[in-house]
N, CA, C and O atoms as a Tinker XYZ file with bonds, in Angstrom:
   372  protein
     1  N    -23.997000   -4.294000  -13.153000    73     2
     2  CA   -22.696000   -4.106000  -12.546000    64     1     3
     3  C    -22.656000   -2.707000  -11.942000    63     2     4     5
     4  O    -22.895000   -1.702000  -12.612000    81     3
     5  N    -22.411000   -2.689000  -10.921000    73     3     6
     6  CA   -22.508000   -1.454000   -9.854000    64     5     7
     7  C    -20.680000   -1.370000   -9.532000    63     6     8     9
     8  O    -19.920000   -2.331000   -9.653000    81     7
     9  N    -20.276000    0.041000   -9.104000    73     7    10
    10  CA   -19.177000    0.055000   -8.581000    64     9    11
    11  C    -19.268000   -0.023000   -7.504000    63    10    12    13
    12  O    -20.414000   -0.060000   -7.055000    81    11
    13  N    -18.047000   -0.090000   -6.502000    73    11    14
    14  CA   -17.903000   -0.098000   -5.052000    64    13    15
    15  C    -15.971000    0.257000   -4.960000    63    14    16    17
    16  O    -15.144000    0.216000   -5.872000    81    15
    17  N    -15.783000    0.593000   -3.462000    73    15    18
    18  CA   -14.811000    1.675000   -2.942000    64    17    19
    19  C    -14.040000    0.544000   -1.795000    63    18    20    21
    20  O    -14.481000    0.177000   -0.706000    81    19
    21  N    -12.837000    0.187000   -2.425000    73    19    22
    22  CA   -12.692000   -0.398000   -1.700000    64    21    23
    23  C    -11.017000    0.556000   -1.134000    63    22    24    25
    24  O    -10.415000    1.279000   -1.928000    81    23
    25  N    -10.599000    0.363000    0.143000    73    23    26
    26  CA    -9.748000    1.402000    0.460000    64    25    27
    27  C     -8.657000    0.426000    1.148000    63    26    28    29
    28  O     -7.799000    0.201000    0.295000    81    27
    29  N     -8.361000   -0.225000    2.323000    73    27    30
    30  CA    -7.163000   -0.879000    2.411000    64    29    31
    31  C     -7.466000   -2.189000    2.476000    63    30    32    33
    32  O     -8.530000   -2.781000    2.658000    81    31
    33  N     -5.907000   -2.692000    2.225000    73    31    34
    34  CA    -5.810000   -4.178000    2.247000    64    33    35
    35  C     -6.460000   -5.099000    3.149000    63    34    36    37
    36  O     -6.753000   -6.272000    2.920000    81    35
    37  N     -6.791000   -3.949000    4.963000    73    35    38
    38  CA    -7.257000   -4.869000    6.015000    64    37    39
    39  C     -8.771000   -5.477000    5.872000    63    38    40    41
    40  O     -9.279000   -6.434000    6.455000    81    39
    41  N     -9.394000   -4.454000    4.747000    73    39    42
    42  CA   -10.718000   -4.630000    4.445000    64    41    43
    43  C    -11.466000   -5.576000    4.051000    63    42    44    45
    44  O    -11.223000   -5.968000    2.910000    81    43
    45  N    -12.695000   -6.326000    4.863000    73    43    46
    46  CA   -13.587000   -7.324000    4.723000    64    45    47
    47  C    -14.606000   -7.068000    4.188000    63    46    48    49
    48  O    -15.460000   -7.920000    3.942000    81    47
    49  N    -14.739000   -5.493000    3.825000    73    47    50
    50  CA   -15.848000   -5.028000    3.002000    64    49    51
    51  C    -15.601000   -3.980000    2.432000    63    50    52    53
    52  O    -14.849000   -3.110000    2.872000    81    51
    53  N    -16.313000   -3.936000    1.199000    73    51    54
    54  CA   -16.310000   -2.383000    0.613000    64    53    55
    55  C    -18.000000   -1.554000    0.083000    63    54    56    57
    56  O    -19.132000   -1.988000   -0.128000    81    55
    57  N    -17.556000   -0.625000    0.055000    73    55    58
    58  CA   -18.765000    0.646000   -0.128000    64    57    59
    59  C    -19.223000    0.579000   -1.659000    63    58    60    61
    60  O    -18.439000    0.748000   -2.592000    81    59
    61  N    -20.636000    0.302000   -1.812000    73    59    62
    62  CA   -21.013000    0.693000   -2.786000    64    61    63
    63  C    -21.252000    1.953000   -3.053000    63    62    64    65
    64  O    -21.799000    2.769000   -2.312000    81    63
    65  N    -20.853000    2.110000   -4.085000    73    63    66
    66  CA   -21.371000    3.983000   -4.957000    64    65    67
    67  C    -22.666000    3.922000   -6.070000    63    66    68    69
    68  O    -22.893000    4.850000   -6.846000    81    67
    69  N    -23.424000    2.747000   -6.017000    73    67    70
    70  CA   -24.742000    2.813000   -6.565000    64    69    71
    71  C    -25.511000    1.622000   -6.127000    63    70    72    73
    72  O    -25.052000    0.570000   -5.682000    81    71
    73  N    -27.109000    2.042000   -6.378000    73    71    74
    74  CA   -27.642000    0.912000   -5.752000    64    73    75
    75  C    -27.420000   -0.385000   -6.892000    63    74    76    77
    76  O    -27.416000   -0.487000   -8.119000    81    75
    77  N    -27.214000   -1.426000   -5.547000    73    75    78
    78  CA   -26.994000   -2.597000   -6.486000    64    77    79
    79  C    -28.238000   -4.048000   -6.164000    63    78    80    81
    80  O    -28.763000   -4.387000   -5.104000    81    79
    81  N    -28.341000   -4.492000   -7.227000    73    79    82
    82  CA   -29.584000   -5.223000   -6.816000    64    81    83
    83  C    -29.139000   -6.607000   -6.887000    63    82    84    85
    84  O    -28.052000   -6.808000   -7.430000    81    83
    85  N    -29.810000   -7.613000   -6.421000    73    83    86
    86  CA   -29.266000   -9.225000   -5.575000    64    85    87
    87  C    -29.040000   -9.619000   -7.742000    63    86    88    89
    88  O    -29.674000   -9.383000   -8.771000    81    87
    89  N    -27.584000  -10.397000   -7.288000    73    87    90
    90  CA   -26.939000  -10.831000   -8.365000    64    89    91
    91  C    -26.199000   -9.994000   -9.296000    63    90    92    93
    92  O    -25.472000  -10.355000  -10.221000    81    91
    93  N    -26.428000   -9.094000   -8.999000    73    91    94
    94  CA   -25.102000   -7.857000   -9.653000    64    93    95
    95  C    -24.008000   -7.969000   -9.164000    63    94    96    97
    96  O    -24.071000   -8.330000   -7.989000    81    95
    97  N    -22.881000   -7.801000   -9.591000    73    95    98
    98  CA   -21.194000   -7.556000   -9.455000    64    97    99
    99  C    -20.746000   -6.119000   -9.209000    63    98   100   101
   100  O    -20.516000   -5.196000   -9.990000    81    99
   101  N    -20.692000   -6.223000   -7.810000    73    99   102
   102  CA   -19.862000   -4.856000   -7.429000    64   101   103
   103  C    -18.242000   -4.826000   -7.639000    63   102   104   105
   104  O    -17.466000   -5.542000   -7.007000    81   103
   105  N    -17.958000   -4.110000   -8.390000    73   103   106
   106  CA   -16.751000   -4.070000   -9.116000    64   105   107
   107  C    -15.990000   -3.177000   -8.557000    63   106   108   109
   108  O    -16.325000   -2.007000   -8.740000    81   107
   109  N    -14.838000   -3.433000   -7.773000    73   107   110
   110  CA   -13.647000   -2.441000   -7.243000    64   109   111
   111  C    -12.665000   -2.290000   -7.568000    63   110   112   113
   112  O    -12.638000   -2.397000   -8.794000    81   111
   113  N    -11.580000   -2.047000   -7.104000    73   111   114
   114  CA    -9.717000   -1.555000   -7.820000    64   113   115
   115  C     -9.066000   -2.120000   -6.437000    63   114   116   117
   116  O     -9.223000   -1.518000   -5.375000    81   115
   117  N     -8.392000   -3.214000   -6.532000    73   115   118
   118  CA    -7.586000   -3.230000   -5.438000    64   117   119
   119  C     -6.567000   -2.902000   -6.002000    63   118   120   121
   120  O     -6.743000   -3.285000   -7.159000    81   119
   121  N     -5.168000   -2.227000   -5.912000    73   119   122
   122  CA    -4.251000   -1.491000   -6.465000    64   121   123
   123  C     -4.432000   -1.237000   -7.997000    63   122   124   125
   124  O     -5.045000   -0.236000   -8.368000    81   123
   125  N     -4.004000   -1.964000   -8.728000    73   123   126
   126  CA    -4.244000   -1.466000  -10.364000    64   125   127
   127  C     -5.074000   -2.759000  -11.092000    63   126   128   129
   128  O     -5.418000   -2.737000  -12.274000    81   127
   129  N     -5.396000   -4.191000   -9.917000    73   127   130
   130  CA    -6.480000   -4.600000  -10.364000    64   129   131
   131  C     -7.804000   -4.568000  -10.331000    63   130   132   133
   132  O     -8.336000   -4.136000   -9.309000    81   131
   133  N     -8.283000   -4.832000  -10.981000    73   131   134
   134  CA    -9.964000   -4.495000  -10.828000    64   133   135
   135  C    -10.694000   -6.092000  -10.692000    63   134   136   137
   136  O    -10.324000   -7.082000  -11.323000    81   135
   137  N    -11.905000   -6.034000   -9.618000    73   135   138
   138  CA   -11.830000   -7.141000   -8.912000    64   137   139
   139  C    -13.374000   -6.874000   -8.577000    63   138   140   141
   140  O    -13.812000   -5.783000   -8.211000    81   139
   141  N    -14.312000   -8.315000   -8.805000    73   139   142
   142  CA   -15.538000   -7.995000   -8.634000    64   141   143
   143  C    -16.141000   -8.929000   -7.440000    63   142   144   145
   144  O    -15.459000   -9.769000   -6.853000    81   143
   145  N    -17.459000   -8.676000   -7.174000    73   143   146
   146  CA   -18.043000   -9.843000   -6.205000    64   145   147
   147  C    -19.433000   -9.851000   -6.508000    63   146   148   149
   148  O    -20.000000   -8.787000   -6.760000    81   147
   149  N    -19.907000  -10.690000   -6.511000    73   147   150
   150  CA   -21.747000  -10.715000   -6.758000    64   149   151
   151  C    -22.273000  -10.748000   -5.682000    63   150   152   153
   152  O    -21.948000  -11.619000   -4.875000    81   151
   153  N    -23.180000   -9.851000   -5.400000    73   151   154
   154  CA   -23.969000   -9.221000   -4.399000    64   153   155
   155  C    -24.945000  -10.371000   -4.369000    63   154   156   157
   156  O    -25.192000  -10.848000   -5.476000    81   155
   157  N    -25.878000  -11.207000   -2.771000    73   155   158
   158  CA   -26.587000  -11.876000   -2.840000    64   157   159
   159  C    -27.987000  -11.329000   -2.294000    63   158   160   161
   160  O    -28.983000  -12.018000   -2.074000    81   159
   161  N    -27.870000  -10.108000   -2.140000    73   159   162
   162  CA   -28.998000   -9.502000   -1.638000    64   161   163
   163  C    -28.942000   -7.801000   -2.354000    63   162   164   165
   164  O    -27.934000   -7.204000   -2.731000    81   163
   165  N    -30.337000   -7.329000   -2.373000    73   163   166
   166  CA   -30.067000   -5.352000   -2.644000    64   165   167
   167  C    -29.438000   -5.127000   -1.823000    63   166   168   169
   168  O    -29.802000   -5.564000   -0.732000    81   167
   169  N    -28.096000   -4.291000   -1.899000    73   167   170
   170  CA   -27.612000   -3.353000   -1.388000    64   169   171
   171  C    -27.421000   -1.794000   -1.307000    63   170   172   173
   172  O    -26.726000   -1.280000   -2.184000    81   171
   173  N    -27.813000   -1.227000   -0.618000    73   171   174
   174  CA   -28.530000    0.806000   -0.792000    64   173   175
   175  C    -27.170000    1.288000   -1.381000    63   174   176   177
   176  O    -26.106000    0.818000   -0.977000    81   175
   177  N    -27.236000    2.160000   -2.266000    73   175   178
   178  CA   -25.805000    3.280000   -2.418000    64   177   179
   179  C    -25.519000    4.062000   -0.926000    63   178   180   181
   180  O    -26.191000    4.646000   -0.076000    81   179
   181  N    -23.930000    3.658000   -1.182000    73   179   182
   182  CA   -23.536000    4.147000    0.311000    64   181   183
   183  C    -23.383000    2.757000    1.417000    63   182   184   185
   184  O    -22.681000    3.143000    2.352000    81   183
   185  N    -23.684000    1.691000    1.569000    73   183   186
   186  CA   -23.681000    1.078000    2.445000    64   185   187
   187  C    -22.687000   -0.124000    1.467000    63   186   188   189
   188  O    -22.280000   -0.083000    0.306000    81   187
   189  N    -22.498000   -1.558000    3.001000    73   187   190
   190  CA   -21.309000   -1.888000    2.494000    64   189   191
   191  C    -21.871000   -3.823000    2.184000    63   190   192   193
   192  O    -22.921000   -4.397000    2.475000    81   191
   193  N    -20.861000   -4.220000    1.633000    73   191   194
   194  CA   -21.101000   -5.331000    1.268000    64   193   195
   195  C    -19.700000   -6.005000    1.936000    63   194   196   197
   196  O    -18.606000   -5.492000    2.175000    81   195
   197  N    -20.276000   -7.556000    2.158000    73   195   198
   198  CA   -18.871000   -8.115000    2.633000    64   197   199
   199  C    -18.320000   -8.745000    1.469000    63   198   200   201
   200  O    -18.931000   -9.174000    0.491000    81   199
   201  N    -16.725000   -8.747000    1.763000    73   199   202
   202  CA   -15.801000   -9.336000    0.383000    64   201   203
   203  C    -15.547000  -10.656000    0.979000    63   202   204   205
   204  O    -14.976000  -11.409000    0.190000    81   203
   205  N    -15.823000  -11.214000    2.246000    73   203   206
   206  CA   -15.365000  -12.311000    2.298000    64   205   207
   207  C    -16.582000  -12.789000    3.436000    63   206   208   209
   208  O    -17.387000  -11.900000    3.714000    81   207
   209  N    -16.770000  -14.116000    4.106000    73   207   210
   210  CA   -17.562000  -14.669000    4.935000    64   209   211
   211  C    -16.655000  -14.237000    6.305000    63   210   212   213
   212  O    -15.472000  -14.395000    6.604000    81   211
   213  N    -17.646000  -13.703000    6.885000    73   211   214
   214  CA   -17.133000  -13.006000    8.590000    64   213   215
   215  C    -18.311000  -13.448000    9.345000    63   214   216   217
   216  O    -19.509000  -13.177000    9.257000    81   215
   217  N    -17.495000  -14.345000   10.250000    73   215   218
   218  CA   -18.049000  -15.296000   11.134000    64   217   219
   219  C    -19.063000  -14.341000   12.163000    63   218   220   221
   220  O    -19.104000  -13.131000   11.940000    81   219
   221  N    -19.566000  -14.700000   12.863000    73   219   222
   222  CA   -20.408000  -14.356000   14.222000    64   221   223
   223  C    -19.363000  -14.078000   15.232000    63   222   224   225
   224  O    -18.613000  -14.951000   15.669000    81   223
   225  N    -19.332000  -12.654000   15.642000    73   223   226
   226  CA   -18.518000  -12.337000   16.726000    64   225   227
   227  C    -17.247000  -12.040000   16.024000    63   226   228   229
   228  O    -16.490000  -11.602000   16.890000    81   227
   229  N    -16.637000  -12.065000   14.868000    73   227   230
   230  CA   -15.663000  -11.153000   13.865000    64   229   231
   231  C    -15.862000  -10.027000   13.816000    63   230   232   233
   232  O    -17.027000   -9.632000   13.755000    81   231
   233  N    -14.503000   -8.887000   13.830000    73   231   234
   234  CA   -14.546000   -7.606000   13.440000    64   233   235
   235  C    -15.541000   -7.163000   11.945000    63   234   236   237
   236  O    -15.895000   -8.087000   11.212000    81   235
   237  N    -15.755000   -6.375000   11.754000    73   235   238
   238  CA   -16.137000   -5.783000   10.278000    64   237   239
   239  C    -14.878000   -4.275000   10.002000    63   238   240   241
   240  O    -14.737000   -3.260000   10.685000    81   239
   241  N    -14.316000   -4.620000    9.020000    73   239   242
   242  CA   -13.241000   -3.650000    8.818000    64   241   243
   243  C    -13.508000   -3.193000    7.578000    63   242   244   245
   244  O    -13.728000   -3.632000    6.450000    81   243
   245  N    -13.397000   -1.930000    8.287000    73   243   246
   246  CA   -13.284000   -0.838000    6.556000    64   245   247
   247  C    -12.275000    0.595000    7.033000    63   246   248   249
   248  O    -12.271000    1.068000    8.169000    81   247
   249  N    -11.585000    1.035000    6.047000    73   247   250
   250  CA   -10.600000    1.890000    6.139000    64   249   251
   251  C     -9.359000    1.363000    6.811000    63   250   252   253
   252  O     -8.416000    2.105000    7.087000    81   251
   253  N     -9.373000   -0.055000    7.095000    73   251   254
   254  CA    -7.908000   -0.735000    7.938000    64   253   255
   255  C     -8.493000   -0.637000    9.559000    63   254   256   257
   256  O     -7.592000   -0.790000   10.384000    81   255
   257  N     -9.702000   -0.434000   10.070000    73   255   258
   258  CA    -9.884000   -0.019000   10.797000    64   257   259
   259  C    -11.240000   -1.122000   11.250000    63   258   260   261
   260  O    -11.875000   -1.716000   10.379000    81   259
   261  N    -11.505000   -1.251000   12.548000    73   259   262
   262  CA   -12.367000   -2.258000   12.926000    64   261   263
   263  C    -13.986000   -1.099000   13.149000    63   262   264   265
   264  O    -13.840000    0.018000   13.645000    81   263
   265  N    -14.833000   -1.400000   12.882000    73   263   266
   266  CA   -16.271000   -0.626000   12.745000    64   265   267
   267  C    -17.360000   -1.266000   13.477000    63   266   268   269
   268  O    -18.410000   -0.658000   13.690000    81   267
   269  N    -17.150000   -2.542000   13.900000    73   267   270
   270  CA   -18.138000   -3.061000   14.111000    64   269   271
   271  C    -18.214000   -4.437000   14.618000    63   270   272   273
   272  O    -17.078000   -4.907000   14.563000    81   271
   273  N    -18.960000   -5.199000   15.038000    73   271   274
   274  CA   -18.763000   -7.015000   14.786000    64   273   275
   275  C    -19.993000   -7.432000   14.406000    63   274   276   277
   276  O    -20.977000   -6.698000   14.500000    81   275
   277  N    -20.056000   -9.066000   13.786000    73   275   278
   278  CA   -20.962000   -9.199000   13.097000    64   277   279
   279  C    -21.414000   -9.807000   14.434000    63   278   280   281
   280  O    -20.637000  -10.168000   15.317000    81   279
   281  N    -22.764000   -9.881000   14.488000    73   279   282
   282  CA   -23.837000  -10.204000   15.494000    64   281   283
   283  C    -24.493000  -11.556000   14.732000    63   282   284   285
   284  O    -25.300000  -12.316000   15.267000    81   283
   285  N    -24.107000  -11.649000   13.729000    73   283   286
   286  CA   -24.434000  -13.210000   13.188000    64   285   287
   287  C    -23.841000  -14.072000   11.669000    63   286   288   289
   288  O    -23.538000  -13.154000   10.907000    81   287
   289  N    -23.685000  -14.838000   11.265000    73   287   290
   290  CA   -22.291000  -14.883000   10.482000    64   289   291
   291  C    -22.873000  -14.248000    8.945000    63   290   292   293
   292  O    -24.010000  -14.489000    8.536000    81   291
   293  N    -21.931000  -13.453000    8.240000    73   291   294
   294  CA   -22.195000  -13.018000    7.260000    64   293   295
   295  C    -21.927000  -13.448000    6.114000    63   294   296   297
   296  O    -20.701000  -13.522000    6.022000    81   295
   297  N    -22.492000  -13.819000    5.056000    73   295   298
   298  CA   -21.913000  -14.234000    3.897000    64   297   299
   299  C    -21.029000  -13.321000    2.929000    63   298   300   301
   300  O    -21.132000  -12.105000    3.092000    81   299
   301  N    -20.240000  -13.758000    2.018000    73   299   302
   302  CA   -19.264000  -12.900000    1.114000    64   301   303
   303  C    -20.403000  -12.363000    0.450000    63   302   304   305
   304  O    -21.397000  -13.066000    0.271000    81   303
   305  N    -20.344000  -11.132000    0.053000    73   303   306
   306  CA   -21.589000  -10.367000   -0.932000    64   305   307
   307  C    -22.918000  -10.221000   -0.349000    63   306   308   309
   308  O    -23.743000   -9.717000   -1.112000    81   307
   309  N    -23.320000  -10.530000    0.791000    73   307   310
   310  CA   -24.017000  -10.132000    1.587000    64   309   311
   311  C    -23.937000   -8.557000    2.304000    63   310   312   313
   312  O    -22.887000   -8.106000    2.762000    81   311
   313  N    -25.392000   -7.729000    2.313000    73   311   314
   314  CA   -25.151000   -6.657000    2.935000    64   313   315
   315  C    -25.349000   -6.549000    4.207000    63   314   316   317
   316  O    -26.232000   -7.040000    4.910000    81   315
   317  N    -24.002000   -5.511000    4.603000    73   315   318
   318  CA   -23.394000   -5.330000    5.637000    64   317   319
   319  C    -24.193000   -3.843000    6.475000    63   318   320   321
   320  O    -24.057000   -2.744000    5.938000    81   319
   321  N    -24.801000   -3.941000    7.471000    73   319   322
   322  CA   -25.428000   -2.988000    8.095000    64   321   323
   323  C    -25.785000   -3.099000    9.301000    63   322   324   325
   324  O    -25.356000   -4.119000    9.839000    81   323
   325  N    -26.862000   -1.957000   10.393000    73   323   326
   326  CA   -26.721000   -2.748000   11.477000    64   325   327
   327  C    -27.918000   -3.915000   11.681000    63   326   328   329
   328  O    -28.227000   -4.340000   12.794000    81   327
   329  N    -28.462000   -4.307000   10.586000    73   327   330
   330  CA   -29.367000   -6.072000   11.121000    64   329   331
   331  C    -28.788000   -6.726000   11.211000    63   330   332   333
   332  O    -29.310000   -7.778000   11.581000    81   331
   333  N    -26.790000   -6.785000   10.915000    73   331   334
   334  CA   -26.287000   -7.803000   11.327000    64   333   335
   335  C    -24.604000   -7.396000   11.838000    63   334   336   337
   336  O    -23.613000   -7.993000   11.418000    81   335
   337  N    -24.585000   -6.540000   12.577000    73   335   338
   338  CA   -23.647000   -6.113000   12.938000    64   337   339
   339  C    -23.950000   -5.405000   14.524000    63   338   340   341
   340  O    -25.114000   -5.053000   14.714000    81   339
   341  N    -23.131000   -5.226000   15.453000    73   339   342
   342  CA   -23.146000   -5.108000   16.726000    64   341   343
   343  C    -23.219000   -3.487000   16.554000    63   342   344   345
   344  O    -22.373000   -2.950000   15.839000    81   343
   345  N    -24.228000   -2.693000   17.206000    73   343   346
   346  CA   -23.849000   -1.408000   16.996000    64   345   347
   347  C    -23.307000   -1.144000   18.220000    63   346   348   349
   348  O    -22.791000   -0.029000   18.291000    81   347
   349  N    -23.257000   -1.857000   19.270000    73   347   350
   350  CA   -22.738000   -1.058000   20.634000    64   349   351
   351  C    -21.421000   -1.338000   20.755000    63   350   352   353
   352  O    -20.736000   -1.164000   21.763000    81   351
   353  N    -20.937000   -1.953000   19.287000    73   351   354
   354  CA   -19.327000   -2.426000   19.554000    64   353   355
   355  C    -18.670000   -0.798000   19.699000    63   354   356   357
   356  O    -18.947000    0.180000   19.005000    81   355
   357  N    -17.610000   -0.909000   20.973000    73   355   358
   358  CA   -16.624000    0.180000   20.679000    64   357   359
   359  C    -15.177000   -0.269000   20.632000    63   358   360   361
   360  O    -14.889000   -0.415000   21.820000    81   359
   361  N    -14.349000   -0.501000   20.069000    73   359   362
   362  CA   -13.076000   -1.032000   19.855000    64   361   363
   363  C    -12.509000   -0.121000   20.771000    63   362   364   365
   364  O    -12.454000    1.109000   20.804000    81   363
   365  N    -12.050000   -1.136000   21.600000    73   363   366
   366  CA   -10.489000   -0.725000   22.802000    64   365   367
   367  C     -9.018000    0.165000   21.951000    63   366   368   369
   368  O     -8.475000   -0.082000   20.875000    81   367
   369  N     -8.837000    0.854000   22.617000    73   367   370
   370  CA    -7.621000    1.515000   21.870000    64   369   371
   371  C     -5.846000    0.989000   22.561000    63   370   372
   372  O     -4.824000    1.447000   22.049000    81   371
């Protein structure tokens, strides 16, 4: 069981704070509950995992804020980086 950082409600993923290895439970705080997900792959400390399945061509949100899109569909607990995320996305303001 590894922790992870999860920060607003808009969020489809959160940050791990240790390395976590395929079948571990990254464990977060959404307000005063504490709330886990099982990781289906290693994920590095520091990088992010998805909390839910985000389709192909979906935002990736972290901080309430859009970061990215997935470039191919992602599974829940799957890690989130750029082998599967658009890096040339720039969100319109």
């Amino acid at each position: 069981m590894g922790k992870a950082v999860f920060v607003n409600d808009k969020d489809n993923v959160v940050t791990v704070v240790s390395d976590l290895k395929k079948g571990e439970d990254a464990v977060y705080k959404v307000g005063s509950e504490m709330r886990q997900i099982k990781v289906n792959e290693d994920i590095p400390y520091g990088h992010k995992a998805a909390l839910t399945q985000i389709a192909k061509g979906s935002d990736i949100i972290k901080y309430g804020e859009t970061i990215g899109r997935a470039k191919s569909n992602i599974e829940s607990g799957q890690w989130v980086h750029t082998h599967n995320t658009d890096e040339t996305y720039t969100p319109s303001k």
